[in-house]
LUMVEX-864992 format. One line per field, with one value per residue (C-alpha): x, y, z. Coordinates in Angstrom, 2 decimals. Each point is the difference from the previous one (the first is absolute). Layout:
N
c1 <- (X;...)
c2 <- (Y;...)
c3 <- (Z;...)
END
This chain:
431
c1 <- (124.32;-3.03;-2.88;-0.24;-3.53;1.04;-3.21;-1.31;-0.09;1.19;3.67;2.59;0.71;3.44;2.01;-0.60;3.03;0.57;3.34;0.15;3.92;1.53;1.86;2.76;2.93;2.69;-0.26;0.50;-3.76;-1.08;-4.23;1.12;1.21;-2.14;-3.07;1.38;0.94;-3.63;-1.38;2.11;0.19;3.62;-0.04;3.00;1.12;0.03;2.14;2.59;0.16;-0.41;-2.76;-1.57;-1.24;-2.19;-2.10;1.23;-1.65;-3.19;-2.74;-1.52;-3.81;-1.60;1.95;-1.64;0.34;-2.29;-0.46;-1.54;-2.43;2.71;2.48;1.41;-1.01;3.39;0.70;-1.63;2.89;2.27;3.41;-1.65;-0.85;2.94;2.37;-1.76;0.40;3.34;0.05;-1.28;1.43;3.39;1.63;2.30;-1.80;-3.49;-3.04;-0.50;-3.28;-1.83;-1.10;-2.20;0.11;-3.39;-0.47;-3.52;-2.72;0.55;-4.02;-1.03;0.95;2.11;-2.72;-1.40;3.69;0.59;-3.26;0.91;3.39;-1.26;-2.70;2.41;2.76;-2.87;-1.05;2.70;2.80;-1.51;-2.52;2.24;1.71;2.74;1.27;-0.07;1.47;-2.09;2.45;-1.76;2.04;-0.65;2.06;-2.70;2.11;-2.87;1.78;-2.20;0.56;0.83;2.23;-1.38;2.69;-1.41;1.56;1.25;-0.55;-3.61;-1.18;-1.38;-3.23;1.49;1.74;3.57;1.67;-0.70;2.70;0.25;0.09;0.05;1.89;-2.35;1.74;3.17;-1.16;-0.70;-3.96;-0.94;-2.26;-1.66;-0.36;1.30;2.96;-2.13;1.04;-3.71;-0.27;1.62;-2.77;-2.71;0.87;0.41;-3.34;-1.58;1.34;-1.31;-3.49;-0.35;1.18;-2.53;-2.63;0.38;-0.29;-3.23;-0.94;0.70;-1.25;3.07;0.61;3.99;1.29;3.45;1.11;3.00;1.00;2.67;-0.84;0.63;-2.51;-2.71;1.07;0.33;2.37;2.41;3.51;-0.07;2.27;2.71;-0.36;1.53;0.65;0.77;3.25;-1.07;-3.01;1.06;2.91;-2.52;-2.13;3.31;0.25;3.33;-0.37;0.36;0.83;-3.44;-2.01;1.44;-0.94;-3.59;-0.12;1.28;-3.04;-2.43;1.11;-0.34;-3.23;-1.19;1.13;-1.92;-3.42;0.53;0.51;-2.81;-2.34;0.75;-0.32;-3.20;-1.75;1.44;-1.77;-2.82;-0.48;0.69;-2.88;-2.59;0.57;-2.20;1.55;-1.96;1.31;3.57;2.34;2.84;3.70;-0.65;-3.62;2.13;2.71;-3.37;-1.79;3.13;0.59;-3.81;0.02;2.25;-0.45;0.82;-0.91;3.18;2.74;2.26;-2.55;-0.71;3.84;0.03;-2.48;1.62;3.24;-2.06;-1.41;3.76;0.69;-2.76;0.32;3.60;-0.83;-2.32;2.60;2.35;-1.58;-1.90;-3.16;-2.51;-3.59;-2.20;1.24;3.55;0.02;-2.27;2.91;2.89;-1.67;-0.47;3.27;1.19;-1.83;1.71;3.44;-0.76;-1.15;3.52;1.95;-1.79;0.49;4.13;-0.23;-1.46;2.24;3.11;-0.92;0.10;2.98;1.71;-1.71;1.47;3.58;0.14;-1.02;2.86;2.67;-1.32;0.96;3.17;1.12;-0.69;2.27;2.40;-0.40;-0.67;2.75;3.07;-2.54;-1.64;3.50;0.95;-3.04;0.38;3.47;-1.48;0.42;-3.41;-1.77;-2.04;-3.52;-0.85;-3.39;-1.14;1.92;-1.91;-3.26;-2.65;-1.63;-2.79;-1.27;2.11;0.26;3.61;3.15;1.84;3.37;3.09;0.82;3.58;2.36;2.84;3.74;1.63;2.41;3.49;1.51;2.71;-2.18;-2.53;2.64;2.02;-3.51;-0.77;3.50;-0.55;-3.54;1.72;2.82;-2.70;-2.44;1.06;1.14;-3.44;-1.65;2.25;-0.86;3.68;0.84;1.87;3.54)
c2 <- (103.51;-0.45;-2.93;-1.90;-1.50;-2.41;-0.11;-1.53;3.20;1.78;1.66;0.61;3.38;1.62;-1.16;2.75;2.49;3.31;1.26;3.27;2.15;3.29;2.29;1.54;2.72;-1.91;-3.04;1.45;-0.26;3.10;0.68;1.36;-2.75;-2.60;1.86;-0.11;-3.78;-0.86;2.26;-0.48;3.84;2.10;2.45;1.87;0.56;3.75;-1.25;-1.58;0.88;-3.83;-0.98;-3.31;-1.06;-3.18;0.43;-3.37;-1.55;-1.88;-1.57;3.37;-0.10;2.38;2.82;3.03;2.51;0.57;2.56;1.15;3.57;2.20;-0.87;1.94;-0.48;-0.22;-3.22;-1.34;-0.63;-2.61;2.08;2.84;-2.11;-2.22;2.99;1.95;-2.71;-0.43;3.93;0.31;-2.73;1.75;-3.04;-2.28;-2.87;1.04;-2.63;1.04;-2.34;-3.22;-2.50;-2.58;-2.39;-2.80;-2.86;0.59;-2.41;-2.06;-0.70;3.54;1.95;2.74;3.09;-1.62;-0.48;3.61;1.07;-2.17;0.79;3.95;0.07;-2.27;2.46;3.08;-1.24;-1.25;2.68;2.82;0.86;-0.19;3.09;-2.15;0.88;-3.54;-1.17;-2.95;-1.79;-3.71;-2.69;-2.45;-2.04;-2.15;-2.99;-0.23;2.01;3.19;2.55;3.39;2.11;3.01;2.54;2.70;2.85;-0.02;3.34;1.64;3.30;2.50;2.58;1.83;-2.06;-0.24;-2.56;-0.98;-0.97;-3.68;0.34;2.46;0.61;-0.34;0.00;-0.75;-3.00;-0.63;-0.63;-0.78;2.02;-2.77;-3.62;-1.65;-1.54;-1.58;-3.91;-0.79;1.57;-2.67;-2.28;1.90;0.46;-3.47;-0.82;3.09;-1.21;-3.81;1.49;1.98;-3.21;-1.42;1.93;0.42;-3.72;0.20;3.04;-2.54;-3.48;-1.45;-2.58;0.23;2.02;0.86;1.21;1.90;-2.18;-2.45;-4.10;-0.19;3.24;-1.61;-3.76;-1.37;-3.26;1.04;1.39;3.39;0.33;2.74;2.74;-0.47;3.64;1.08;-1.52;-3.47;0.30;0.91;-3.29;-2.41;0.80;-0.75;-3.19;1.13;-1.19;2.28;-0.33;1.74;-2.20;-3.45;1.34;0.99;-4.06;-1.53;1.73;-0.68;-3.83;0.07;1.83;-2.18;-3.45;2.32;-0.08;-3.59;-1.08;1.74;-1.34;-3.19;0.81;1.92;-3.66;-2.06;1.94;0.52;-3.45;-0.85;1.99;-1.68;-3.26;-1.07;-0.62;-3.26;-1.64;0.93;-0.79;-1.69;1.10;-2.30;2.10;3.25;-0.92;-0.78;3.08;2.03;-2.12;0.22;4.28;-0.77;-0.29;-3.26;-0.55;-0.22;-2.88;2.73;1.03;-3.11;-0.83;3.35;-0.39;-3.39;1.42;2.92;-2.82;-1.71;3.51;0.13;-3.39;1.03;2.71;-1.59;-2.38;1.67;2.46;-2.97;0.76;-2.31;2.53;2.82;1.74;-0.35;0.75;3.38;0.86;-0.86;2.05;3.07;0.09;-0.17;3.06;1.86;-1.51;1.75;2.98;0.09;-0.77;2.53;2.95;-1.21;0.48;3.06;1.57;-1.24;1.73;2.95;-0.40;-1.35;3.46;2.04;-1.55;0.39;4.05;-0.24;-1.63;2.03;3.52;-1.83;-0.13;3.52;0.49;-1.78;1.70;3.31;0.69;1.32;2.42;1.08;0.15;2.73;1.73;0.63;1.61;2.28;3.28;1.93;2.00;3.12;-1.06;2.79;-1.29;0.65;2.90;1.64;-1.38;1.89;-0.96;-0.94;1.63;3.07;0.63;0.88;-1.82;-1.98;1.48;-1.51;-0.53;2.01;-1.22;2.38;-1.13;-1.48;2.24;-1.16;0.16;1.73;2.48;0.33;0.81;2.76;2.24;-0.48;1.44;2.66;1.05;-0.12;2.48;2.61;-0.11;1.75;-1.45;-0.32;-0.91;-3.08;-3.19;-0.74;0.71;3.18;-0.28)
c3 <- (101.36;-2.43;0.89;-3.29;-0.95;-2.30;-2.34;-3.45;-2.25;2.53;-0.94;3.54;1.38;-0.84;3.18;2.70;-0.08;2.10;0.63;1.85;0.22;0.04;-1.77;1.67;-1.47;2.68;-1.53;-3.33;-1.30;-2.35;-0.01;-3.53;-1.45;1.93;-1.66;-3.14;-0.40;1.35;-2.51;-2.83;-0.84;-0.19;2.69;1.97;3.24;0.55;3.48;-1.31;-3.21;-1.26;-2.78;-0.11;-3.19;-0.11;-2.91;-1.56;2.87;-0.78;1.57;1.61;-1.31;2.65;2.16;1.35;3.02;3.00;1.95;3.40;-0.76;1.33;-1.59;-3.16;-3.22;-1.72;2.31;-2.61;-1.97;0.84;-0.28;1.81;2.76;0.79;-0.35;2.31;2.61;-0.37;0.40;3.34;1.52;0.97;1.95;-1.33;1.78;-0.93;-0.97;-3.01;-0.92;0.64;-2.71;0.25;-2.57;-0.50;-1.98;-2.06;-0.29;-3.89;0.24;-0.08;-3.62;-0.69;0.73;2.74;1.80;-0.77;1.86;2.72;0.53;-0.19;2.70;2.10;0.01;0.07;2.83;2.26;-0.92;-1.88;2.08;3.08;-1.57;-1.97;-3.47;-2.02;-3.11;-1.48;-2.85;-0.83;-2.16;-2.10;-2.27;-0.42;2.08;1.98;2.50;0.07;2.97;0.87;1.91;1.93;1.64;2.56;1.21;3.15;1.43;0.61;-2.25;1.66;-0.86;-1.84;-2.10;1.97;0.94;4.11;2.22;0.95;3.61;2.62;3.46;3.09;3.68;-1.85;-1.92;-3.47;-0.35;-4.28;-1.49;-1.87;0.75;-3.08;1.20;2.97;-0.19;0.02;-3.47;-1.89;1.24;-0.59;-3.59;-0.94;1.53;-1.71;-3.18;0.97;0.20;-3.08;-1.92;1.59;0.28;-3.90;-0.77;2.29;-2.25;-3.15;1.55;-0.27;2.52;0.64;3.29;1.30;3.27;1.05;3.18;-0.26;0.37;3.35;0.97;-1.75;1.31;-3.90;0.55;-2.57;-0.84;-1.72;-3.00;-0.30;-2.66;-3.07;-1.07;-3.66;-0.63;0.95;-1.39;-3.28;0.26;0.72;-2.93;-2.18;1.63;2.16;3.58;2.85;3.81;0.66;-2.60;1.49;3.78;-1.41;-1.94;3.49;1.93;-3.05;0.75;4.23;-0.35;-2.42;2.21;3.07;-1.98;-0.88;3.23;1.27;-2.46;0.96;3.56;-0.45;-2.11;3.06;2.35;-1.88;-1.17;3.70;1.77;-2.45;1.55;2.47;3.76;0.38;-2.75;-0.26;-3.10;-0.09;-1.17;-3.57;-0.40;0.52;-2.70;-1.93;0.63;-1.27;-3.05;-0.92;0.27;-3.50;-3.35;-0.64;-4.08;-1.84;1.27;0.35;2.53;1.52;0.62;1.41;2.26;0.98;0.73;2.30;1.98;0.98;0.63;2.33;1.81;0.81;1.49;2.21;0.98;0.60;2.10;1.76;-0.83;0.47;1.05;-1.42;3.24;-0.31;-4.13;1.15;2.29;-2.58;-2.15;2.03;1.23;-3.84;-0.15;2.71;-1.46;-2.58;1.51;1.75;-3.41;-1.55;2.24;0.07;-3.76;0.22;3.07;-2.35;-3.20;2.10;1.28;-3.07;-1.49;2.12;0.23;-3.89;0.40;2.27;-1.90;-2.75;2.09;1.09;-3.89;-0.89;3.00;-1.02;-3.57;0.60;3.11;-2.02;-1.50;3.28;1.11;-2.18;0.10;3.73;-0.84;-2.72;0.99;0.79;-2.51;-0.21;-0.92;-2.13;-1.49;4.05;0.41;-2.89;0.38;1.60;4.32;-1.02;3.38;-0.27;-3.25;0.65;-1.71;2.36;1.81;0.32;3.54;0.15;2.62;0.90;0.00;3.23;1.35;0.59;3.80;-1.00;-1.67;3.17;2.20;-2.18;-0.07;3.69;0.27;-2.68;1.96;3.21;-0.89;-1.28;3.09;3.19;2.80;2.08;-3.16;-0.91;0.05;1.57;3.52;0.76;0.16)
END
């Protein structure tokens, strides 16, 4: 989550965005066709024969390949590439990429964005022997980012593709360490402190962090991601489930920095008061009514109505000492501590209940299909049968598996053999 310095001139970072996933063939993802959409280009699948044509697609203002020194040259292109992936990746399980998709910062323009997102990704992927594909968006929503998808599998010397992993005292040890669950964190800080260390660069004043609220102990309730769809309702004034959550937390974490305020000038005001000469309640309700602007009669009556509010609070709390307000009002604060964290531990749990019910209705949709797809009779794959081991060079074989022999059958030649052999060589006793 992005810290927000809120100052005159001074325009807000693009909220702070990193989503990190994977590719895979088994649940029906294609590296072809994934590159394409992302790139807006036309490009086809040399593995299953498909093409994917997105060149009505717009908003792609920057897209260009990376690659590590040993890798070969005709990687370059995008088709080239992709389909060579899902060449050597024989399984029909196989990762076939990782993207990483990040929000860009709206204070930094176009060229310097691109340079950013390029030594980012040059730096973190590239040079850690990764193929990447850099495609950046804009529509100009103010909604900048890009998506960056790496190759999965390591090239070797010579140009080849490496293995994954390798077998070591009959375990599986990987060759690199990109799948390490440590990774994902040390990306989104990396990413944190090249935003960062480029507004340093530019002496501009805003910073963002990649830790959630509670990691860097920020009192407030993080709002959900909109995603495209919503996104694009709300700006045509259509209400969404997602936009009304993100308004609800706008509103608590809005009463949560009011509240605090107002705790804050208490205690504030409270500690400049001299312990000889002690106020009363009545110079309390005062001392809050004067820290207002009280210069309109819409003010004034306000400011009225804020005392009641304040005298009825100290009565009913039975308040009648500095000492016992000071306590009221710290254990306000820790109320609110407590309310806050519930609010927080329920979005979570509201969040996670919906991604459930949301699973449990493509279930429910989706199981006379999955039905009949597990009585589908199996088919030949012949895309793998005629593609090429990458590590062989060899086309794969068809495992053959001989007909079962009847009993009836089995029996009749032992007979047949027996008859021929003589009697010490049969395999039946003598008569």
């Amino acid at each position: 989550m992005p810290i927000k310095i809120h100052l005159k001139g001074v325009l807000p970072i693009a909220i702070y965005h990193c989503s990190i996933k994977v590719f895979s063939r088994g649940k029906g993802a294609s590296a072809v066709a994934k590159a394409a959409y992302r790139a807006a280009e036309n490009i086809h699948n040399e593995y299953n024969g498909i093409t994917s044509d997105y060149t009505h697609k717009t908003g792609v203002v920057h897209k260009e390949i990376l690659l590590p020194d040993h890798a070969p040259a005709e990687y370059k292109n995008r088709a080239v590439l992709w389909n060579a992936v899902e060449k050597c990746e024989r399984y029909k399980t196989a990762q076939l990429a990782r993207e990483i998709e990040i929000s860009l910062p709206k204070e930094l323009s176009h060229e310097q964005n691109i340079t950013l997102a390029r030594e980012y990704v040059q730096k973190n992927f590239v040079d850690k022997g990764m193929c990447a594909d850099l495609c950046i968006h804009d529509k100009g929503d103010g909604n900048p980012h890009f998506h960056l998808m790496l190759t999965m599998r390591p090239i070797e010397k010579d140009g080849a593709w490496g293995q994954k992993s390798r077998s070591e005292n009959g375990k599986k040890i990987p060759t690199v360490d990109w799948n390490e669950q440590t990774k994902a964190e040390e990306w989104r800080s990396a990413w944190a402190d090249s935003v960062n260390a480029t507004f340093e660069k530019l002496s501009i004043t805003e910073r963002i962090d990649h830790r959630s609220y509670e990691r860097q102990g920020v009192d407030k309730i993080p709002t959900i991601h909109m995603g495209v769809a919503a996104s694009q309702m709300e700006k045509k004034g259509i209400r969404t489930d997602k936009g009304n959550r993100n308004r609800e937390i706008n509103d608590l974490n809005k009463e949560i920095r009011q509240t605090k305020a107002r705790i804050r000038k208490l205690k504030d005001w409270l500690y400049t008061q001299p312990i000889e000469k002690l106020p009363s309640m009545l110079d309390i309700a005062g001392g809050v009514a004067n820290a207002k602007n009280t210069e309109s009669r819409w003010q004034k009556i306000r400011s009225l109505q804020t005392q009641a509010q304040v005298l009825i609070f100290l009565q009913e709390n039975d308040i009648d000492s500095v000492e016992g307000f000071t306590k009221a009002v710290v254990q306000i604060h820790e109320q609110l501590k407590i309310v806050s964290d519930d609010i927080k531990s329920t979005e979570r749990r509201l969040d996670t209940l919906a991604t459930h019910l949301a699973h449990n209705d493509n279930r429910k949709t989706h199981k006379a299909v999955y039905q009949k797809y597990k009585d589908l009779t199996p088919k030949k794959d012949t895309a793998a049968l005629n593609s090429l081991n990458p590590f062989t060079k060899k086309k794969a074989q068809p495992i053959m598996t001989p007909p079962l022999k009847s009993k009836k059958r089995t029996e009749k030649n032992t007979l047949m053999l027996s008859n021929n052999m003589n009697p010490q060589e049969s395999i039946l006793p003598p008569l």
